[in-house]
N, C-alpha and C positions, 0 to 999 in steps of 0.2 A: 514634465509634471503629469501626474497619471490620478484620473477622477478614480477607478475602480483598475481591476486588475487588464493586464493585456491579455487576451486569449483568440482564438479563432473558434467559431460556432458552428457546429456540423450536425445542419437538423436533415432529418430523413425522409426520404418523399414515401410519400402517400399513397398507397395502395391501394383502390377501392375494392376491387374484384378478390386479389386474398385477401382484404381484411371480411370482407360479408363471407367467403367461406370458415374463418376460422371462428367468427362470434356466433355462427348456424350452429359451427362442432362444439364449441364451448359454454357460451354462452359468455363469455364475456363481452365487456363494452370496445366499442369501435377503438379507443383509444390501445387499451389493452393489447387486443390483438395485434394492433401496430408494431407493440414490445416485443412479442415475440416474433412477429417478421423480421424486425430489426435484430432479433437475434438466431436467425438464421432456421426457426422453425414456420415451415412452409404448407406444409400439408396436415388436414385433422389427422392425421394417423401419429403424426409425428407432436401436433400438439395436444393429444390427449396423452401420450408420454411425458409431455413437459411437467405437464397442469396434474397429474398422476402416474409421479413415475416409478409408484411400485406396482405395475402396468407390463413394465415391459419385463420381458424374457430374458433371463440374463444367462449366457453361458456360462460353465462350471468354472472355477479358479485354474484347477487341471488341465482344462481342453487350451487355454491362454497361455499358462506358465509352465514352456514345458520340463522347467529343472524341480517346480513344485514339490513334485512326489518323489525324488531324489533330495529333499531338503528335509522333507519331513520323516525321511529313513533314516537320517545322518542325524539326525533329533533325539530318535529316539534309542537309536545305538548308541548316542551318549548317555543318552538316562540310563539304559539297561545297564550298561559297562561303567555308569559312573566316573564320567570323565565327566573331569571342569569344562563348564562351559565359561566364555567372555563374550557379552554384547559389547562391540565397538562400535561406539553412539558419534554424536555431535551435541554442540554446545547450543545449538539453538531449539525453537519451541519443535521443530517436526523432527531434529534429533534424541531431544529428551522426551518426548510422550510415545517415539518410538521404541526408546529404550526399556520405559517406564511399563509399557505392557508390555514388551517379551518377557522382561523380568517377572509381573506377575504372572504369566501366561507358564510359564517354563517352572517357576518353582513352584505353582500350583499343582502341575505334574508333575513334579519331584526329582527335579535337576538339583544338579549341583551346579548352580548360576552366578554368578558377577558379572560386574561393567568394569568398562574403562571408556571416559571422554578423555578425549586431547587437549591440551591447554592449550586456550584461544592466544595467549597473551605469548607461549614459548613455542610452541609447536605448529599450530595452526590447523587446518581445516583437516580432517578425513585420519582414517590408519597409518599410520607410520611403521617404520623399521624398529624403532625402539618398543613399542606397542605387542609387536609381534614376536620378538626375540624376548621379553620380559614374559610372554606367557608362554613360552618354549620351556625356558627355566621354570615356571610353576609347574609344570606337568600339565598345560592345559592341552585336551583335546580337538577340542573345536571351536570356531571363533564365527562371529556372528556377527557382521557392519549390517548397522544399521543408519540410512540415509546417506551411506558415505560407500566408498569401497569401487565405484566400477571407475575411477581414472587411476587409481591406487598399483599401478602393476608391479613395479619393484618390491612391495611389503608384502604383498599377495605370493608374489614369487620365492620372496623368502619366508614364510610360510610353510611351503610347501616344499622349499627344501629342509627344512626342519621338520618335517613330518607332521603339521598340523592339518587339521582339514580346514575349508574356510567356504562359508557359505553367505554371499553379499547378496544385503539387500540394499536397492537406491532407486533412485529415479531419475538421476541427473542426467544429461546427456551422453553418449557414448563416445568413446575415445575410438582411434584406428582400431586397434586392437585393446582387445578387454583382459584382463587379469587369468592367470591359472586357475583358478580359484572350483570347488568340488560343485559346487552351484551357484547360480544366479540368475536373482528375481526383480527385473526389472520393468518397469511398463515402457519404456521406449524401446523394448526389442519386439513391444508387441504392435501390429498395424495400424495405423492411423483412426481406425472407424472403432479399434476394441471400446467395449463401453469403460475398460480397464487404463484407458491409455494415461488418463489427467493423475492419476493416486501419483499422492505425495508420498515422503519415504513410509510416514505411520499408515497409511493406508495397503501398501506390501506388507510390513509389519500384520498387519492386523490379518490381510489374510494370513498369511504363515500360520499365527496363531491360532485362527480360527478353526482353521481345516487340520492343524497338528492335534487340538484339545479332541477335534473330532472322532481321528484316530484312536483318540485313546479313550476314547466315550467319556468324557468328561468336561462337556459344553454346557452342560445345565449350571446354571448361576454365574459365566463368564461371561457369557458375551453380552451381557447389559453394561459391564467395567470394560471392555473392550473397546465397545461404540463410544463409550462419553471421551475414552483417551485420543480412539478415530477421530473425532470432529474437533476439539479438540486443537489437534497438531494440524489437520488438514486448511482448517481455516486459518488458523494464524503463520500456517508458510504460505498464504494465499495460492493456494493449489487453485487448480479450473474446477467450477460447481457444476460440473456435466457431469454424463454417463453415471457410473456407481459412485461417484461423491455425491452428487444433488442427491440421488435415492437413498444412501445411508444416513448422510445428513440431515433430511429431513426427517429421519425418527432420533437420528441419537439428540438433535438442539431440542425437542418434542421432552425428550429423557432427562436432557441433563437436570432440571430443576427439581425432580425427585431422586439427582441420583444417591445410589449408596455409599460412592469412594468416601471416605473423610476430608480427601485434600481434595479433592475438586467441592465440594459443601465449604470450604475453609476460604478458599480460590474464591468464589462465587459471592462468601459474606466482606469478604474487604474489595470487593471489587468491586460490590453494590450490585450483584445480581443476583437477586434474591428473594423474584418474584416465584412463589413456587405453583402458580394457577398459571402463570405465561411460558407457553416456549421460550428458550432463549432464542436470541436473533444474531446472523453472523457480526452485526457491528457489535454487540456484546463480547463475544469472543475477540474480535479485531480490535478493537480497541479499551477493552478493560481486563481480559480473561489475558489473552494472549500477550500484551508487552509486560503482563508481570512475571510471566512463565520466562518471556525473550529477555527478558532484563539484565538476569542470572545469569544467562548464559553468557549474557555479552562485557560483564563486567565484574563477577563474582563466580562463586563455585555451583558447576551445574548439579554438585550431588543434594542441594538446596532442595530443587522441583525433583528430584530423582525422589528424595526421601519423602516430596508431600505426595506423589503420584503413586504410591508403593505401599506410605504406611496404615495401617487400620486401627491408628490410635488418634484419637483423635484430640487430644491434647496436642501430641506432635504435630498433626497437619496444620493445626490453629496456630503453633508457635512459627514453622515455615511458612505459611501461608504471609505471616506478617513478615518475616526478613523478605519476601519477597516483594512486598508493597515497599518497605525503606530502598530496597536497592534500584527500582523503580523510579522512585521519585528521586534518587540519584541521577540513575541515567536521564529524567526527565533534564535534569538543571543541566546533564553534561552535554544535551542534547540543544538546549534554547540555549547556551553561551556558544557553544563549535556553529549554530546556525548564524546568530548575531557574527562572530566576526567572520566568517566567509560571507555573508553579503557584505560587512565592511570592503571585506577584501575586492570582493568583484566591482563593486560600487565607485570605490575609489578606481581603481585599475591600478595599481600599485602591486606588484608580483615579485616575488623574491627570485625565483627564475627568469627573470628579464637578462641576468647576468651572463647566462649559458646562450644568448644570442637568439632569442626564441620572441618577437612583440608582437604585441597587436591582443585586441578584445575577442574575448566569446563569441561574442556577435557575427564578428569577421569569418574566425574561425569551424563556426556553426557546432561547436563542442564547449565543452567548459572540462579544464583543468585546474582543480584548485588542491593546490600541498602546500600544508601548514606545520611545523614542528609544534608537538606537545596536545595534539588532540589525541582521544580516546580511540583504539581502533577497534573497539567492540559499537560504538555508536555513529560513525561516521557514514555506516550506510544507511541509517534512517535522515542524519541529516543531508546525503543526496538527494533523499526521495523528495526531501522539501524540497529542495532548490529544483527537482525538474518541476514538480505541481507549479514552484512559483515562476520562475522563467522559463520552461517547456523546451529547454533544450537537452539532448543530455551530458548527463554528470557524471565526471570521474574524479571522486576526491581519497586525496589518501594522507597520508602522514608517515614520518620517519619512526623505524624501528631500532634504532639506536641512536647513543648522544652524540654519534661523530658525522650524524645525519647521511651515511654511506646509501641506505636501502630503506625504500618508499614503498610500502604497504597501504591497498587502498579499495575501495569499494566502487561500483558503476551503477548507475541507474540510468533506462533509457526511456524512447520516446519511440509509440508507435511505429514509424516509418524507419528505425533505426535499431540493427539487430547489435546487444551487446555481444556477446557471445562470437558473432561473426569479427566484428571489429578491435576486440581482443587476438582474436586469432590474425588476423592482418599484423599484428604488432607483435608477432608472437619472439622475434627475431631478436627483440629489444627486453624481452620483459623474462623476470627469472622461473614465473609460478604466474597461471592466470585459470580460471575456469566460471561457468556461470553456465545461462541460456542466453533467451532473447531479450528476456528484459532487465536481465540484473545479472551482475559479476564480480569478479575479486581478481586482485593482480598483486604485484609484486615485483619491480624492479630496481635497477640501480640509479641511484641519484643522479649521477654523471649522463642517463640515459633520458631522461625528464623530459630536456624539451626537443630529442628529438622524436618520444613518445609522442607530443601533442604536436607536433608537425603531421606523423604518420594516421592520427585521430583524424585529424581534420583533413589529410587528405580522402581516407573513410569516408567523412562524413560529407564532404562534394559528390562524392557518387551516387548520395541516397538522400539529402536534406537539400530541399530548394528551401530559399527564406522567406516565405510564409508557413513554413512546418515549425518555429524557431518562438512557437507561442505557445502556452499550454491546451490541449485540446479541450473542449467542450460537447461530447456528441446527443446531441437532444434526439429523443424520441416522438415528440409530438407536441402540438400547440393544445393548450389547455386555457377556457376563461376561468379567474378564480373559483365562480358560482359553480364551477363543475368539481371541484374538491371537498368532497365531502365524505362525512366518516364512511359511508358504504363504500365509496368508491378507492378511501384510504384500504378497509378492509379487504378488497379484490387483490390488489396489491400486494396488499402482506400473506395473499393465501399463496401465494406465487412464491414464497420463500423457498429455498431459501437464496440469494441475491452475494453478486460474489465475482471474483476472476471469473473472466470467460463469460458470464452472466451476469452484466453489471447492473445495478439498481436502475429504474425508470427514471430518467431527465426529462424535465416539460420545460414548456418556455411557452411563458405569459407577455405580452407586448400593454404599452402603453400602461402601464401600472404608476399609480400616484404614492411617492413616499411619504406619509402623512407626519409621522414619528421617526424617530432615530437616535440612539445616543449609545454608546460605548459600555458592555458590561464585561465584567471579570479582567480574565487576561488579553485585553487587547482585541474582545469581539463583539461586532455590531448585530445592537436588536433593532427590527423595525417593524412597524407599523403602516401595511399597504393598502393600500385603494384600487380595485379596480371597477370601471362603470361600465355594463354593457347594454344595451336597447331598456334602458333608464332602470336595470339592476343593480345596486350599488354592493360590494361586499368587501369587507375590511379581513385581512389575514395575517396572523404576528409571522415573523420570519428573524431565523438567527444566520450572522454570516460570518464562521469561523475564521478568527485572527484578520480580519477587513478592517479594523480599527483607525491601520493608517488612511483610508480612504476616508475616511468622514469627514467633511458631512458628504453623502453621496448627492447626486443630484435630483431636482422631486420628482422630474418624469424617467422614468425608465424601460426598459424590456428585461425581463429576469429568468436567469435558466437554476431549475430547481428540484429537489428531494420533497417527499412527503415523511413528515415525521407523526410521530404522535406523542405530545408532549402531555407526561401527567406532574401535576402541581397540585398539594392540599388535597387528593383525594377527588382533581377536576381533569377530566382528560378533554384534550383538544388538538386540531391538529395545525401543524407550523410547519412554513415551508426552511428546507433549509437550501440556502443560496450558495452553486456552486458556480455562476455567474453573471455577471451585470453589463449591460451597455445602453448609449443614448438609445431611443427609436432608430430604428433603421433608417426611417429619413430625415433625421434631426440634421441640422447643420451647426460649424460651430468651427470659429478660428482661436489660432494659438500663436503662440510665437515668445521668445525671448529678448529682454531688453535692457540695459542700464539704466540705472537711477541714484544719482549721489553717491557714485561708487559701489554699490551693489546689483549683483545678478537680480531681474524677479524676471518668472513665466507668467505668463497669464492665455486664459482661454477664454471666450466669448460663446456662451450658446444661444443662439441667435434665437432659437424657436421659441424659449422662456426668457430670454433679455437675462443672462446670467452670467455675472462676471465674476471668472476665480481668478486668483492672483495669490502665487505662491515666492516666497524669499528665499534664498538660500540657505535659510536657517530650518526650513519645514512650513515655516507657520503661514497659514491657510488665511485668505482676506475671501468672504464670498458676499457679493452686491447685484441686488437685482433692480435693472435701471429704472430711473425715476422713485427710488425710497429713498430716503434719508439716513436708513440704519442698515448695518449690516453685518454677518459674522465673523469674528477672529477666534481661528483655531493657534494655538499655542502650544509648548508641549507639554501639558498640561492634558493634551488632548479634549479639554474643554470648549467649548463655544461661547464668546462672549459678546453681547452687543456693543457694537459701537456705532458713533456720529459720523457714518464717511464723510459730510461735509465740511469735516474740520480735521485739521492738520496734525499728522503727516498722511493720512490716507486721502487726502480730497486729488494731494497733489500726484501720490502712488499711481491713484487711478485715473490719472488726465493722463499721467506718460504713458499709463497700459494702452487707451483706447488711443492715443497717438500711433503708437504702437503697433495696435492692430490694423490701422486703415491700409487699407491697398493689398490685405493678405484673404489669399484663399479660401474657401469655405466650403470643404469637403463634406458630403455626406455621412454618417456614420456607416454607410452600406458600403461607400467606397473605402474607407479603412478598414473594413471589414475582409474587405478583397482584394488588401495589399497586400 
């Protein structure tokens, strides 16, 4: 039985000496400062870079890249000579906005330019033979990967024995050895410190383009359509917000709400961003801008956002923009049914691979393997990322690429302490096609090979997962009383933007906080209503707790790890916390345990510190009794609350077995659950 989610909480210690240097240099508030200790900015040198990083001194693209000015000679030898050019894209958001501006970028200079993406559904990730040998036959000259291209060495190779030139750009990781290829512009060949290192594929992209139009004196009126496709792609393949991401980004999100594209104005009205006096903000992009863009790619035709990020009619943008919200809320529904039944599946423990001689739980394991026939393979990597947020282990789920279920195709998501990318390669022996980084990948193998895949996972995962990592992380920044949340202080905050991989949003954690209110709204998320009292300050603050529904009712005292938002309503702005964590007080105490009753399972848990007795059925439904009332609440699933008489039957009797039940059992701390 679980009151709120399971997680582990990793607050940061306290700094006195650099935090007083860094609020001297800045002037922000003591908490503040904290943040960016916590995120690895130590010195005012370095946090006057943070806090203004169009500050720092940036070396030239050229002095970094050094195939650059060999990319941008091969550019333009195709333009003078008039050879076709092909951008070789990808099917997701940082392959299409990368494809989307060299295409405008290149026939603004007057290329003869086309794309090609790969079918996500037949072909799969990156360049291919077929890709390559189809533009041999057109007479294409030069070929142009974009986000894809540096593991690609046999296409590349042929290629190039077919006399094409081929100039990749990517970012991915590098392979032993890299492709033939005429150039190549990568940030992981450049040194760990480049401020170039984090660019996602569109951010290579962008230089390219930038410094080619330069060439040709022809920058004036581009590079304001450049930056909005830059930010863009960069935020929604959650690139790192360092070095020249955070300092680009912070003018093009400044930009976008005046910008000029048609399909990004089109993007931005169905997707409800459409303040045009506010910066946009990266959760704007992350989660309204960017999975309408990712949507397409992952379950329809990428030349969809091809043709809104390209056209300057703006009828057409408006008409894509909207196929792009329907296949969205496609993926949305194919997204909440593949999540629902793989937690059936995990829940139950019930595995259809049990057969191949492979048992035992996730848990055990310290991995999760879940294949399912007839899931979508364009949205299964968003439903792993759920499953690690919600059991904090990581996730490899995939699904069969034919009906005679031969080959399993599938996605990973990991967990700090655990490199996908490495643990892929461990299993490379087994697996037909795999590639990713650290926190996220793609594989491909044979079904016959399954479970001794998740043998080889989990033996992985013993060399780097003790079992207190096997929780969702929580990493708090600092203790805050409510009274200290206030719109100045929201404001500091948001000047800080912009917040992101690499540079995660600020986490506070409030202790001793009273649940006043609470009830379930929309799809399955709880609003509340809190209390906190300090040296006889009392202050009340609303708080939303995304998809926490099953947890209700929560219990009234709590500790809360939390987001500052700012919630506008009616034309009233105010600020709400948003809860990305909950647990008793530290030193609450509180017993549990499982028992029969008239032939049914119930849990029940005892909190001792509030006299609070829950008792759950096997059926879901919630009994909550605080001792010596008479009345108590029944959640159902209904997910309603409703009163009832506990001293009358069947609940008088429920609750005598529970507290039978309970006597003689343990009563841990929540500190010491915390540090199991």
């Amino acid at each position: 039985m679980a009151f709120f989610p399971s997680q582990r909480w990793q607050l940061n210690e306290f700094n006195p000496e650099q935090i007083n240097s860094l609020v001297e240099a800045t002037g922000l508030p003591p908490l503040l400062a904290q943040v960016l200790i916590n995120r690895g900015i130590i010195t005012p040198e370095e946090a006057e870079v943070y806090v203004n990083p169009e500050t720092e001194t940036l070396p030239f693209p050229q002095q970094e890249f050094s195939d650059l000015d060999q990319s941008i000679a091969l550019i333009i030898q195709a333009i003078e000579e008039e050879d076709p050019i092909i951008i070789c894209g990808d099917y997701d958001a940082d392959g299409m906005t990368s494809t989307a501006l060299l295409l405008r970028t290149l026939r603004y200079l007057g290329a003869d330019v086309d794309y090609l993406i790969p079918s996500r559904m037949r072909e799969g990730y990156g360049i291919n033979t077929r890709i390559v040998e189809e533009c041999a036959s057109n007479g294409v000259g030069l070929i142009l990967t974009v986000d894809n291209g540096i593991a690609a060495y046999d296409p590349i190779y042929r290629a190039v024995e077919l006399g094409l030139q081929v100039i990749i750009t990517d970012h991915h990781d590098l392979p032993e050895i890299v492709p033939p290829a005429d150039a190549i512009l990568n940030p992981k060949l450049l040194p760990e410190i480049s401020p170039y290192r984090g660019l996602a594929g569109v951010g290579v992209a962008y230089i390219l383009a930038v410094t080619t139009a330069q060439k040709f004196g022809k920058i004036k009126g581009l590079t304001s359509q450049l930056l909005e496709l830059f930010t863009l792609g960069t935020i929604a393949d959650l690139a790192p917000l360092v070095g020249v991401n955070r300092r680009w980004l912070k003018r093009g999100l400044r930009q976008l709400p005046q910008s000029n594209l048609p399909g990004v104005q089109a993007l931005m009205q169905v997707g409800g961003v459409n303040d045009a006096q506010k910066a946009v903000k990266p959760d704007d992009i992350g989660f309204r801008l960017g999975p309408r863009i990712n949507a397409v790619g992952r379950i329809s035709d990428p030349q969809t956002v091809i043709e809104l990020l390209t056209t300057d009619d703006t009828g057409i943008a408006l008409e894509r923009a909207m196929q792009c919200e329907q296949i969205n809320q496609k993926r949305q529904e194919l997204c909440a049914q593949i999540e629902q039944e793989a937690v059936a599946y995990l829940e139950t423990g019930e595995v259809d691979w049990l057969r191949d001689g492979f048992a035992g739980s996730w848990k055990e394991h310290r991995v999760m393997v879940v294949v399912q026939p007839n899931w979508h393979h364009g949205v299964i990597g968003i439903v792993a990322s759920r499953l690690v947020d919600r059991f904090g282990v990581p996730v490899f789920i995939g699904t069969y690429e034919d009906d005679q279920q031969t080959i399993v195709r599938g996605s990973a998501r990991g967990i700090p302490e655990f490199n996908v990318f490495d643990s892929l390669e461990y299993c490379q022996d087994l697996l037909e096609k795999f590639g990713g980084h650290k926190a996220a990948g793609g594989f491909s193998l044979k079904a016959s090979n399954l479970s001794a895949f998740q043998e080889r996972l989990s033996e992985f995962a013993y060399q780097w997962l003790e079992p207190q990592h096997l929780k969702p992380l929580v990493p708090i920044d600092g203790k805050a009383n409510l009274e200290a949340l206030t719109p100045e202080f929201y404001q500091q905050i948001d000047s800080l933007q912009p917040w992101g991989i690499a540079n995660e949003e600020p986490i506070f954690l409030s202790e001793g906080v009273k649940i006043i209110e609470q009830q379930i709204v929309g799809k399955n998320h709880l609003k509340l209503t809190l209390n906190q009292t300090v040296q006889g300050n009392s202050v009340n603050k609303t708080a939303i707790a995304w998809r926490w529904g099953e947890y209700f009712p929560l219990p009234k005292t709590v500790d809360i790890a939390y987001k500052l938002r700012e919630n506008q309503w009616n034309g009233n702005v105010s600020l709400e916390l948003e809860l990305v964590g909950i647990r008793l007080p530290k030193t609450a105490h509180y017993r549990q345990t499982s028992y029969e009753y008239q032939g049914r399972t119930y849990h029940c848990c005892l909190l001792d510190d509030i006299n609070e007795l829950r008792i759950e059925n096997d059926k879901g439904n919630l009994l909550v009794v605080t001792r010596g009332e008479r009345n108590g609440q029944l959640k159902t699933d209904s997910q309603q609350l409703k009163t009832i008489n506990v001293t009358q039957p069947p609940y008088y009797h429920i609750i005598k077995a529970a507290m039978s039940a309970l006597e003689g059992t343990h009563s841990p701390s929540s500190e010491d659950e915390q540090n199991r």
